[in-house]
N, C-alpha and C positions, 0 to 999 in steps of 0.2 A: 504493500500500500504506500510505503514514502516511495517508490520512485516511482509510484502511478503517477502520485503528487506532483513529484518533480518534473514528469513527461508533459502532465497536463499543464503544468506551467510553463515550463516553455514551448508550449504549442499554442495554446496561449496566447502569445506575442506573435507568430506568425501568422501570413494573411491565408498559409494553407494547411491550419493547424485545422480548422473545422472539417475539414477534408480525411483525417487521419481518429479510429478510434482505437484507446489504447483498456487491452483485455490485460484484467489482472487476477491473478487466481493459478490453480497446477494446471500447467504449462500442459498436458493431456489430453484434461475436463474442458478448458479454455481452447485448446483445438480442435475439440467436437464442436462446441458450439461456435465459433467462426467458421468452420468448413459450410454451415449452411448460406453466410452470407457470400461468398466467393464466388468469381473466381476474385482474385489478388493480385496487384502491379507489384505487391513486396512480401517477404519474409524476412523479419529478422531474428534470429535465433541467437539467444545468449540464456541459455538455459542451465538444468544438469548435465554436464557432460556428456554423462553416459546416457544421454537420451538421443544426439545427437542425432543418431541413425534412422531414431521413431523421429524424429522434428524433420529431418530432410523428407522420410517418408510423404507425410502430411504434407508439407511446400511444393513439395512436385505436383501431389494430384491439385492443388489449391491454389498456385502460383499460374497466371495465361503467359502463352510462350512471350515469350520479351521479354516477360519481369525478371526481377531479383530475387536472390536467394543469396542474403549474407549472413554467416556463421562468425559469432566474434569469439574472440580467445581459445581458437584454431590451431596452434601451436602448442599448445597445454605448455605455455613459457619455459619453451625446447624439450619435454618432453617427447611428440612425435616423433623427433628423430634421433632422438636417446641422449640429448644434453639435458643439463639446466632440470635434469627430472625430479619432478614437485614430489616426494615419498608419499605423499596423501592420495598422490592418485593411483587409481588402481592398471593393473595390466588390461583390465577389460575397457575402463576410461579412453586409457593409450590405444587402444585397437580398433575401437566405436570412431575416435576422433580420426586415424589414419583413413579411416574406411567415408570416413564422411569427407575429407577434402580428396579422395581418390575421386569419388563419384561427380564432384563437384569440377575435377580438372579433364570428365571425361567431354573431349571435343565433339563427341556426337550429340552429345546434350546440351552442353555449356559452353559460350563464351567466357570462359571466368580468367581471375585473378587470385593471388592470394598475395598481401598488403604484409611485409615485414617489418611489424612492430613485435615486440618481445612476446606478446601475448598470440601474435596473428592477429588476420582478420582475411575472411574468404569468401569473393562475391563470384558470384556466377548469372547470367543472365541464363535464366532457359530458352533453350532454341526452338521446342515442340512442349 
């Protein structure tokens, strides 16, 4: 609920904040019940980690081709590729998160990128 807060405050100030509605609640429950208003120009997933997999699921069928699909703190701060590995996360965390920006870099799908800040950040346009 604070960073519903904070979303809606700074949306707020913009002229295309009324444009955007921000679901707050387990990230699951809140994607059943937005699947009915879609399709979607965006996803952005900054969840449980290890949900990653279930969250891209959901943004594929929910996302119309052109949009977005950005996954933030995507590098599990170097953990994916075996630096910088946080001990808290689990080997299933690390595996969910490789498997989610694999799918995201596949070219028959996605346009994407992935943004090298410490944490990551991984956007994909869908193609289809």
């Amino acid at each position: 609920p604070r960073h519903q807060a904070k979303a809606l405050e700074t949306l707020a100030q913009s002229p295309a904040g009324a444009k955007v509605e921000v679901l707050c609640g387990d990230a699951l429950e809140t994607m059943a019940q937005a699947a009915l208003q879609g399709p979607y120009d965006m996803a952005f997933i900054d969840a449980n980690k290890a949900g990653y997999v279930d969250y891209l699921n959901w943004a594929e069928k929910n996302v119309r081709a052109g949009g977005l699909i950005v996954g933030d703190n995507t590098f599990l701060w170097g953990a994916v590729w075996g630096e910088g590995a946080d001990s808290s996360l689990s080997e299933k965390t690390v595996a969910v998160m490789r498997e989610f920006n694999a799918r995201l870099a596949d070219p028959k799908n996605y346009n994407s990128t992935l943004i090298p800040t410490a944490e990551g950040l991984t956007v994909g346009q869908k193609l289809n």
